[in-house]
N, CA, C and O atoms as a GROMACS GRO file, in nm:
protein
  460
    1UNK      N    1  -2.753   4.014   4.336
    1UNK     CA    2  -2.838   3.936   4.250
    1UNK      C    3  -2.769   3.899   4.120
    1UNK      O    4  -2.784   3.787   4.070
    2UNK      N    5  -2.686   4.003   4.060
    2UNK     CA    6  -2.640   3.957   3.963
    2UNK      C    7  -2.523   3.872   3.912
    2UNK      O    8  -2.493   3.834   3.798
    3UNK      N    9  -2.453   3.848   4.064
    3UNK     CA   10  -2.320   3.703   4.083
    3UNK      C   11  -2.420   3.569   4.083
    3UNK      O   12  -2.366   3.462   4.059
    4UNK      N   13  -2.538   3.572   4.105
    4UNK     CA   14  -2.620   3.475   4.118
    4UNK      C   15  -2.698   3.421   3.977
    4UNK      O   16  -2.751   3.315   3.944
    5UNK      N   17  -2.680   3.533   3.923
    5UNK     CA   18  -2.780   3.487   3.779
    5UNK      C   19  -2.638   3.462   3.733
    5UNK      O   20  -2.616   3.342   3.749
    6UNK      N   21  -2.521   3.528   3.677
    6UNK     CA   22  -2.403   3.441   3.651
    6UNK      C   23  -2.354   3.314   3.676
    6UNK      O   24  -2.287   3.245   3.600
    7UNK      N   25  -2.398   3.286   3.804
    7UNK     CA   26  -2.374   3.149   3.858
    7UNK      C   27  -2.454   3.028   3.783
    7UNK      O   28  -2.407   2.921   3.746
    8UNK      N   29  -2.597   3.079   3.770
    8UNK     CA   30  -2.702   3.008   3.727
    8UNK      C   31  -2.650   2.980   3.503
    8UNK      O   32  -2.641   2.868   3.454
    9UNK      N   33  -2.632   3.075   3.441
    9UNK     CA   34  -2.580   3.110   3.364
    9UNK      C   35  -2.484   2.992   3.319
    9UNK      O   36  -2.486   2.899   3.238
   10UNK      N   37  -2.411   3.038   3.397
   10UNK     CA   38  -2.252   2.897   3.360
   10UNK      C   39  -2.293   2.776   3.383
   10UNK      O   40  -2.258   2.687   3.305
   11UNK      N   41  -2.383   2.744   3.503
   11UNK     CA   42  -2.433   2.605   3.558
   11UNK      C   43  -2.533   2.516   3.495
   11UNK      O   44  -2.555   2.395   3.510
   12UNK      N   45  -2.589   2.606   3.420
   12UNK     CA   46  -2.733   2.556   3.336
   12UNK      C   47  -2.630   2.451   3.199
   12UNK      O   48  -2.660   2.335   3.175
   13UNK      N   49  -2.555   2.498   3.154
   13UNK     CA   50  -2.515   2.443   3.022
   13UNK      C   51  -2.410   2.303   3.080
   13UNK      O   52  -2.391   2.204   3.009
   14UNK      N   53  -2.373   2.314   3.165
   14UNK     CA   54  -2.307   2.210   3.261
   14UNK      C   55  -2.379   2.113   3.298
   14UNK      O   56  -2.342   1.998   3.278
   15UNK      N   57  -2.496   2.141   3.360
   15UNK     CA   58  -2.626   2.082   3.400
   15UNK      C   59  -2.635   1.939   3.266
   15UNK      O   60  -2.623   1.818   3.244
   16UNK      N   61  -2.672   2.096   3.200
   16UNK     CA   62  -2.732   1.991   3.068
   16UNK      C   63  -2.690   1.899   2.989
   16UNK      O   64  -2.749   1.808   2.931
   17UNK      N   65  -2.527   1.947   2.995
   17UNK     CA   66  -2.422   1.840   2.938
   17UNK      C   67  -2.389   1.716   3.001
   17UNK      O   68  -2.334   1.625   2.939
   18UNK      N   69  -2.425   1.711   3.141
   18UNK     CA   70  -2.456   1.650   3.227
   18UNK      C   71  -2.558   1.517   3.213
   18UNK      O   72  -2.522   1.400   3.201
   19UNK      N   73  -2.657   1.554   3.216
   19UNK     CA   74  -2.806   1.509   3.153
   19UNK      C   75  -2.798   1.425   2.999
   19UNK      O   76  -2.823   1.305   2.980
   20UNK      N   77  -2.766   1.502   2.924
   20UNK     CA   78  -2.728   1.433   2.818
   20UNK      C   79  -2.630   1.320   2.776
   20UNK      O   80  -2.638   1.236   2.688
   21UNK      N   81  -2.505   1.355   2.899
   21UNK     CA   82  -2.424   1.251   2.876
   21UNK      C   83  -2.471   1.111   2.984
   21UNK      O   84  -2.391   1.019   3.003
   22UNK      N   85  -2.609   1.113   3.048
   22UNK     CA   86  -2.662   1.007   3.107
   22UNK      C   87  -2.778   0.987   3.058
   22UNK      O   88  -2.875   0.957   3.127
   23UNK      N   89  -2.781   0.999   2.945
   23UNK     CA   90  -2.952   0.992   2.855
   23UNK      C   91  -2.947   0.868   2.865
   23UNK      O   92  -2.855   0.809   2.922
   24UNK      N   93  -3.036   0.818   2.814
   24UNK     CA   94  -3.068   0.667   2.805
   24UNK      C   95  -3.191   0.663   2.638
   24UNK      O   96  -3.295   0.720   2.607
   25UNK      N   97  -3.089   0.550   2.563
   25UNK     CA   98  -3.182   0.566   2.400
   25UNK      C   99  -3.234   0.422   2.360
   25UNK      O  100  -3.160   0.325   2.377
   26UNK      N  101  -3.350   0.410   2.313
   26UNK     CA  102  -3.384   0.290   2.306
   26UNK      C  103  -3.315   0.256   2.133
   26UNK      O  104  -3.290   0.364   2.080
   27UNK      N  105  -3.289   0.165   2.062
   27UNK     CA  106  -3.206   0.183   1.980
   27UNK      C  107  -3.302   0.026   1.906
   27UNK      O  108  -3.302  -0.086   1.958
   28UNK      N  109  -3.379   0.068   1.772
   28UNK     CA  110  -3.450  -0.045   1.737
   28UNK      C  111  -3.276  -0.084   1.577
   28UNK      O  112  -3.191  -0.014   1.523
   29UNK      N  113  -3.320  -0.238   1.571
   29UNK     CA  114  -3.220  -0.213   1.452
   29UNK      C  115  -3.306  -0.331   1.382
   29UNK      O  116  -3.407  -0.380   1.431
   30UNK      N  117  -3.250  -0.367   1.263
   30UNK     CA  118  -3.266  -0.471   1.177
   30UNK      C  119  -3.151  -0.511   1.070
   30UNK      O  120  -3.099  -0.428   0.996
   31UNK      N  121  -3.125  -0.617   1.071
   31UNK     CA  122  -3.010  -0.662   1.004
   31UNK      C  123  -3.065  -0.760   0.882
   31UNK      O  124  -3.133  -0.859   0.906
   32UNK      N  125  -3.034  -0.727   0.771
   32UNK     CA  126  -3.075  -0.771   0.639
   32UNK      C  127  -2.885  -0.855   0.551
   32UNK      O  128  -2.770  -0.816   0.571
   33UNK      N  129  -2.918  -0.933   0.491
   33UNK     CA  130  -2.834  -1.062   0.446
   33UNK      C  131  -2.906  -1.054   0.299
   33UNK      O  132  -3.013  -0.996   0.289
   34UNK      N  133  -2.859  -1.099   0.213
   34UNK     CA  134  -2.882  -1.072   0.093
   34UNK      C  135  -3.030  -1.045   0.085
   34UNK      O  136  -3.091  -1.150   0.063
   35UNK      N  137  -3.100  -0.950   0.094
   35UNK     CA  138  -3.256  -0.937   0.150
   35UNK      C  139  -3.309  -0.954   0.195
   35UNK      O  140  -3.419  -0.900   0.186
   36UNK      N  141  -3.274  -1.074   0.311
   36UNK     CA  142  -3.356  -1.164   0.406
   36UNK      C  143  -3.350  -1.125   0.524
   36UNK      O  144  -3.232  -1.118   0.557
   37UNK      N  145  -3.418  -1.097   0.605
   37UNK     CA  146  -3.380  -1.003   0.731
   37UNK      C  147  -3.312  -1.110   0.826
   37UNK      O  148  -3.357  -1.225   0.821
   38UNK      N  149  -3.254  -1.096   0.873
   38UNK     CA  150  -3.207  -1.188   0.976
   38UNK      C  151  -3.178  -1.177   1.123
   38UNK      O  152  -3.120  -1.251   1.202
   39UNK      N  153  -3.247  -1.040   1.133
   39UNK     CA  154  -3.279  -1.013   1.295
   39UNK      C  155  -3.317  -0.879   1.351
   39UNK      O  156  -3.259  -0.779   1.310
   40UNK      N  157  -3.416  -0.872   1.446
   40UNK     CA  158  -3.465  -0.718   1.442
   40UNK      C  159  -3.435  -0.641   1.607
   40UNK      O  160  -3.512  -0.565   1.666
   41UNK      N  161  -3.298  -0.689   1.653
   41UNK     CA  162  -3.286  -0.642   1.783
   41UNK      C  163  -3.321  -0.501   1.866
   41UNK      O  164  -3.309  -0.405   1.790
   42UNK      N  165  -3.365  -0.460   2.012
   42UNK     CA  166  -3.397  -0.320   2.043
   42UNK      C  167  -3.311  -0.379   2.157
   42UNK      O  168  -3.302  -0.486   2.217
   43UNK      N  169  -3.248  -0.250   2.156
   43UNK     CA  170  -3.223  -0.249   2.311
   43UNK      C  171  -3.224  -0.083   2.376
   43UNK      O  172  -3.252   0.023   2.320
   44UNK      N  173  -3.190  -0.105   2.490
   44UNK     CA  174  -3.215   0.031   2.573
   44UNK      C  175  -3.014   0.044   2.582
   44UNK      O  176  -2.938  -0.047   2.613
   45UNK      N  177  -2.980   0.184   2.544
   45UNK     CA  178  -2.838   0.221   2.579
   45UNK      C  179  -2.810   0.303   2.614
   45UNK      O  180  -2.859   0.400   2.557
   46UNK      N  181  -2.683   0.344   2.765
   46UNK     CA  182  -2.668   0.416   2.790
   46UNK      C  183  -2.575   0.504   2.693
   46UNK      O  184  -2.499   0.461   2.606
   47UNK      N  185  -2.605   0.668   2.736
   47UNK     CA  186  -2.506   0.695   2.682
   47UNK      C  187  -2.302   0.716   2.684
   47UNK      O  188  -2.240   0.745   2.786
   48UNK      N  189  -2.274   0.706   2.623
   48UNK     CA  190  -2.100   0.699   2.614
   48UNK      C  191  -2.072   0.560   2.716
   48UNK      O  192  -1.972   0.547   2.785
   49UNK      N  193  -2.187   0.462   2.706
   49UNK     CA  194  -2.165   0.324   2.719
   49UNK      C  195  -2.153   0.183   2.607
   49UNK      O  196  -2.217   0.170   2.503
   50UNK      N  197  -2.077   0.110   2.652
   50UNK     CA  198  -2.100   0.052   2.507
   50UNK      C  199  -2.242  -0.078   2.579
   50UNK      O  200  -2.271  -0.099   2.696
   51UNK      N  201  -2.301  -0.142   2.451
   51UNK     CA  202  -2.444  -0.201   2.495
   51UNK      C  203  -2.378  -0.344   2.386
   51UNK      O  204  -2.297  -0.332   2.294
   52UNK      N  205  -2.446  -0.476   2.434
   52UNK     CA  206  -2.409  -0.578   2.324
   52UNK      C  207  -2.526  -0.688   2.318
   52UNK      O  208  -2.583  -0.714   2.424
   53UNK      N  209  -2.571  -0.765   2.186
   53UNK     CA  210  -2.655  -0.823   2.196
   53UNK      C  211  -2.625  -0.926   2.098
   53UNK      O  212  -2.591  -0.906   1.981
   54UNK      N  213  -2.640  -1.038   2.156
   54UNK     CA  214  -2.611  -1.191   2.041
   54UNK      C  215  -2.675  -1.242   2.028
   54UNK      O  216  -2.760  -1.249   2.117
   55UNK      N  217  -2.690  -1.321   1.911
   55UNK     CA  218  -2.819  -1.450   1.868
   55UNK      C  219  -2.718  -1.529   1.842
   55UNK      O  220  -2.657  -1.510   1.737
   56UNK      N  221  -2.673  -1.649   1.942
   56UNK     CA  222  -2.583  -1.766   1.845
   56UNK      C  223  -2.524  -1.757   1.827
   56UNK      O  224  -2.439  -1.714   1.904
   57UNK      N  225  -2.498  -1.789   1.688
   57UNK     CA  226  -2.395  -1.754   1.572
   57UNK      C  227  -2.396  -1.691   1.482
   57UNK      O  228  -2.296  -1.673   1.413
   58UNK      N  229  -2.545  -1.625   1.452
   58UNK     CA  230  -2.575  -1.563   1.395
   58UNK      C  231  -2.526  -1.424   1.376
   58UNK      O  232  -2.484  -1.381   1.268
   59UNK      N  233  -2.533  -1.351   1.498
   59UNK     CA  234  -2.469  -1.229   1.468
   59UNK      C  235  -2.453  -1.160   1.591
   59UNK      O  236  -2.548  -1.196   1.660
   60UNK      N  237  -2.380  -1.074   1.660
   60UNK     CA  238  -2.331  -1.026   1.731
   60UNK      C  239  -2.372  -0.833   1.723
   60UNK      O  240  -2.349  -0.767   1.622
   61UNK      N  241  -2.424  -0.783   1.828
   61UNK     CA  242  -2.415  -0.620   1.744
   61UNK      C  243  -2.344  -0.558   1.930
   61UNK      O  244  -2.395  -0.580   2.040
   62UNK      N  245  -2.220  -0.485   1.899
   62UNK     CA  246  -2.233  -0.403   2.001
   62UNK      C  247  -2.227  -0.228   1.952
   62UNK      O  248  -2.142  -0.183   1.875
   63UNK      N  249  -2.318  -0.158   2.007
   63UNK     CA  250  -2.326  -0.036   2.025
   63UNK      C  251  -2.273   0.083   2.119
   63UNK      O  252  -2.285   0.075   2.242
   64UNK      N  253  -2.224   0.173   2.068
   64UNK     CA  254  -2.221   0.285   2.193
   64UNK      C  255  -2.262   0.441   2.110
   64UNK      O  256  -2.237   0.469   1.993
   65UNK      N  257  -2.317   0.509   2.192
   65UNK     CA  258  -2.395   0.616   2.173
   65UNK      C  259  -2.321   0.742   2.195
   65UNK      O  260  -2.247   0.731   2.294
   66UNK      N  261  -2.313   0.863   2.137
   66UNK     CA  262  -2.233   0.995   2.222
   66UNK      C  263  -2.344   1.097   2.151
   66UNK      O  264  -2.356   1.108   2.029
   67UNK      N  265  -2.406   1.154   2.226
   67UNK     CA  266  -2.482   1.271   2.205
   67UNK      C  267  -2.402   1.359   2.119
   67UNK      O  268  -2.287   1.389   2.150
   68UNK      N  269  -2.459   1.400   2.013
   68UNK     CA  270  -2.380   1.460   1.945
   68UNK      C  271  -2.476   1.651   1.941
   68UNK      O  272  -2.405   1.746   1.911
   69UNK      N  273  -2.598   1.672   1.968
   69UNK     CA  274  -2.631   1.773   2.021
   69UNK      C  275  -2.762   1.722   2.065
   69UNK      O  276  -2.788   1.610   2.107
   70UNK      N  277  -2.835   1.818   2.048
   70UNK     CA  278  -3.018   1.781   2.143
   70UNK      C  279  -3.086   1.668   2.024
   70UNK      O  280  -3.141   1.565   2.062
   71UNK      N  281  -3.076   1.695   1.917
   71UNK     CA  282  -3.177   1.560   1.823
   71UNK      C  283  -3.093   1.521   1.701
   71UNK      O  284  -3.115   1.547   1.583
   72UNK      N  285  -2.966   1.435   1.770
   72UNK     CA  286  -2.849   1.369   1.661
   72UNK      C  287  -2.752   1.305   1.769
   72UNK      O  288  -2.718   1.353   1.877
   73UNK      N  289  -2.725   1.207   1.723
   73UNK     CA  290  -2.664   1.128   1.838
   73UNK      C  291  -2.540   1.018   1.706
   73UNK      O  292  -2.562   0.970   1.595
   74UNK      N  293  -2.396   1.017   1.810
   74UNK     CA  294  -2.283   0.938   1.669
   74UNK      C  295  -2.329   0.806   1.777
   74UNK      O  296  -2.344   0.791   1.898
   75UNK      N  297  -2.343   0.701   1.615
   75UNK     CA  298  -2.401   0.531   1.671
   75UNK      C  299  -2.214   0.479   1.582
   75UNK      O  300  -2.191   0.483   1.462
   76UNK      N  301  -2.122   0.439   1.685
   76UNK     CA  302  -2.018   0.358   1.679
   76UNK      C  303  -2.068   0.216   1.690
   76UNK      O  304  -2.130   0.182   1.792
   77UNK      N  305  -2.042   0.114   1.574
   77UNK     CA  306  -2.109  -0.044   1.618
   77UNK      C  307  -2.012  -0.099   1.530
   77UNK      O  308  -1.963  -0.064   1.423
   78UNK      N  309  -1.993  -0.236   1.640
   78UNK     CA  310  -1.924  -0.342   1.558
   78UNK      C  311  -2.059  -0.437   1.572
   78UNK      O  312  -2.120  -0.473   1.673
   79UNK      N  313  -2.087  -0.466   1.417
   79UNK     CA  314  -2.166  -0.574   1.376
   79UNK      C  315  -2.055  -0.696   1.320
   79UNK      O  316  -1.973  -0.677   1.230
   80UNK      N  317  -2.079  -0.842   1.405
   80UNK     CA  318  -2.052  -0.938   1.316
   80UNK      C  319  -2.187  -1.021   1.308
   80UNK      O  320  -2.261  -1.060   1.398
   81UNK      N  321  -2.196  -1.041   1.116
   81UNK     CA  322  -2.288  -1.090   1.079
   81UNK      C  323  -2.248  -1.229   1.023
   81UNK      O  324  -2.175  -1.223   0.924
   82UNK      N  325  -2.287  -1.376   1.075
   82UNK     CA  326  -2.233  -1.446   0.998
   82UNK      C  327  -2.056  -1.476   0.976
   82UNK      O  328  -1.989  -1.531   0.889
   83UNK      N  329  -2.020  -1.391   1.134
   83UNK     CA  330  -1.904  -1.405   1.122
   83UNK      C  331  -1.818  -1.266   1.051
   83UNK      O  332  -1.703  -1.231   1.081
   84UNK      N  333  -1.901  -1.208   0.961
   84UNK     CA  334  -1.832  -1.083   0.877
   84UNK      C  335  -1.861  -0.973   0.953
   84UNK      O  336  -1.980  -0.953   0.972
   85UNK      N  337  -1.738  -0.854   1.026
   85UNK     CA  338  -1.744  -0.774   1.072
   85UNK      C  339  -1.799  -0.650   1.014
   85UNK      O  340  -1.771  -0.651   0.894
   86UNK      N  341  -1.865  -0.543   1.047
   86UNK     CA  342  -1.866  -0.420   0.975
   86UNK      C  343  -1.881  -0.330   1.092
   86UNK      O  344  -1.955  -0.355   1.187
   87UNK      N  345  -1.801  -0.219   1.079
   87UNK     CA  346  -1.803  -0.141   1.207
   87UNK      C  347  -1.816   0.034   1.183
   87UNK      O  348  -1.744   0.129   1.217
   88UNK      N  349  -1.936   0.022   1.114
   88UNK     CA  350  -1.975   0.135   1.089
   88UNK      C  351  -1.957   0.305   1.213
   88UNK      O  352  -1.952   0.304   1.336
   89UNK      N  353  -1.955   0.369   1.163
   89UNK     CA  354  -1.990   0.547   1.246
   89UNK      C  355  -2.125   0.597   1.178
   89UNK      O  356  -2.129   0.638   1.062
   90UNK      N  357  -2.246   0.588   1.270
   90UNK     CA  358  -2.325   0.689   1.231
   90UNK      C  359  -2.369   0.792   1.271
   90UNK      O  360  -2.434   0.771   1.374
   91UNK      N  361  -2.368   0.903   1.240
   91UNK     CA  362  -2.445   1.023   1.256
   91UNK      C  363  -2.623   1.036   1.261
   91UNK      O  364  -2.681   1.104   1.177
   92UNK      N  365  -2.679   0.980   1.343
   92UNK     CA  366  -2.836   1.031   1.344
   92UNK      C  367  -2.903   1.092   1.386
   92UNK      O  368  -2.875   1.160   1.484
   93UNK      N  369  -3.000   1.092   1.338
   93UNK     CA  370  -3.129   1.210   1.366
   93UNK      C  371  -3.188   1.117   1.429
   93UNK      O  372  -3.191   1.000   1.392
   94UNK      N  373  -3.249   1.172   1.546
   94UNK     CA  374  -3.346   1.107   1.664
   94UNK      C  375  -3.475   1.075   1.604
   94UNK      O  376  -3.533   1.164   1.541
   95UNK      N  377  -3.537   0.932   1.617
   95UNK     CA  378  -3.674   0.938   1.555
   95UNK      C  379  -3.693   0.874   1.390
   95UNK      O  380  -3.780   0.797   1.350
   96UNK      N  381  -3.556   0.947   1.301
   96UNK     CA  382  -3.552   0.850   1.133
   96UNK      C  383  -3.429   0.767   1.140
   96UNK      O  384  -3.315   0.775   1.186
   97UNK      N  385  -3.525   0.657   1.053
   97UNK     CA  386  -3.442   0.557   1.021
   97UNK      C  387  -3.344   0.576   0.923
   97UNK      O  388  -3.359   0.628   0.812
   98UNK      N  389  -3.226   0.521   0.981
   98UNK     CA  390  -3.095   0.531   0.900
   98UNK      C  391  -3.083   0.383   0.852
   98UNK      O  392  -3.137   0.292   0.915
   99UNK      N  393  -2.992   0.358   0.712
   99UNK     CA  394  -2.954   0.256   0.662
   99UNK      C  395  -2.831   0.295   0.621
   99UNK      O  396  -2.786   0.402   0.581
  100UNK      N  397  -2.773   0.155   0.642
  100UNK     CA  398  -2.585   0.160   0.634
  100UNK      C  399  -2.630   0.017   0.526
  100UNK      O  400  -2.710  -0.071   0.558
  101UNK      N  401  -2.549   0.024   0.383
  101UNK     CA  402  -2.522  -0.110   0.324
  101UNK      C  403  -2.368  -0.133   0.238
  101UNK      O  404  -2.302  -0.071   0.155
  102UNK      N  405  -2.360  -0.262   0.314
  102UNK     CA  406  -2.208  -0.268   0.306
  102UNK      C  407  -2.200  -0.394   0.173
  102UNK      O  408  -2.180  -0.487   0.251
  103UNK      N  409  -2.200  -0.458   0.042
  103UNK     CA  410  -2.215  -0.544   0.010
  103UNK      C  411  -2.363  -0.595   0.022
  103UNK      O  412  -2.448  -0.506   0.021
  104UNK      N  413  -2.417  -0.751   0.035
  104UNK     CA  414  -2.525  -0.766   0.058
  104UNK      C  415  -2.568  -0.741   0.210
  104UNK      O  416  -2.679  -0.786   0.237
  105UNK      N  417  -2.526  -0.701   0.273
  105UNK     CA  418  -2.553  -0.673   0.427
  105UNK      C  419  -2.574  -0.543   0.466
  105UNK      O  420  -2.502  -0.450   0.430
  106UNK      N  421  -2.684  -0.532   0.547
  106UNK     CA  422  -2.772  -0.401   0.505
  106UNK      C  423  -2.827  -0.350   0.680
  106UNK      O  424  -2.882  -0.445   0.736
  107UNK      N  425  -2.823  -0.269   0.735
  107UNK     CA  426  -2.879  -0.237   0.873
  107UNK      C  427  -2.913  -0.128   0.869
  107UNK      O  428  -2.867  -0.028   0.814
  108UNK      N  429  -3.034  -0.153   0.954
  108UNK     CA  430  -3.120  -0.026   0.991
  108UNK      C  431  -3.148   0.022   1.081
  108UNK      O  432  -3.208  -0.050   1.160
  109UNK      N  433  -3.122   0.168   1.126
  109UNK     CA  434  -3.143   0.186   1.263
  109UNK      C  435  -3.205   0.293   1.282
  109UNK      O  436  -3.213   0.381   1.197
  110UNK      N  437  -3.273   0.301   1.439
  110UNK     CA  438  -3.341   0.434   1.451
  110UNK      C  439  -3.321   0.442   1.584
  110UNK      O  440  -3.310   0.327   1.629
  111UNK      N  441  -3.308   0.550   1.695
  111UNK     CA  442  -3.270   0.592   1.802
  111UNK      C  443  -3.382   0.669   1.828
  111UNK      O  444  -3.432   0.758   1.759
  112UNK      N  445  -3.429   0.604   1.985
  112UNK     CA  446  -3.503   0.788   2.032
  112UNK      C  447  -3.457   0.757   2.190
  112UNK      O  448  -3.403   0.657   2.238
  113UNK      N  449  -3.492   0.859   2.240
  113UNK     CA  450  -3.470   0.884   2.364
  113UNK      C  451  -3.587   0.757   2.434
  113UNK      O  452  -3.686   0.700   2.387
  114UNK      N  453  -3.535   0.751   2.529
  114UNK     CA  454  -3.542   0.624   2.599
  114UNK      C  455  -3.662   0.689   2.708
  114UNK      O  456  -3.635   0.786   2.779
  115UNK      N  457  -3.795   0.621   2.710
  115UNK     CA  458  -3.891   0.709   2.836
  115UNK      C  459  -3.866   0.669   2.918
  115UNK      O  460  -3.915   0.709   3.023
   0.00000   0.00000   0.00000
């Protein structure tokens, strides 16, 4: 019995790392221009995938996600806004909104797990 609960033991945290690295996060954002919002994209992303979404010419956002433990996840994005790149690293908390402002260009984001 007890090579078996060892087994279970080692396999559970494997499992889970597992699981996590196929989460799926719905990812709301908003992109602000000298105060003026200029777009409020969501999308659904896998994780340690990259995800991309365009309006035009307006602006470009691609994302990728890496679980960083159970409720914090690193958001890697190249935003071009208007042509101007910014390619922020964020660290978040699942659920609050984060803001990155670079100059007048301003984004907001919030991540949760994807139902």
């Amino acid at each position: 019995m007890k090579p078996l609960i060892k087994s279970a033991l080692i396999a559970l945290p494997l499992f889970l790392a597992s699981v996590a690295a196929h989460a799926d996060y719905r990812v709301d954002t908003k992109l602000y221009q000298a105060g003026q919002l200029v777009g409020a994209p969501s999308m659904v992303v896998k994780a340690n995938q990259p995800a991309t979404v365009s309006v035009n010419s307006t602006y470009d956002i691609e994302l990728m996600l890496e679980p960083y433990d159970s409720q914090q996840v690193r958001v890697t994005a190249t935003v071009n806004l208007h042509g101007i790149p910014m390619r922020p690293t964020l660290l978040v908390e699942l659920g609050k909104p984060n803001t990155l402002t670079i100059g007048d260009r301003r984004m907001e984001v919030v991540v949760n797990k994807s139902q």
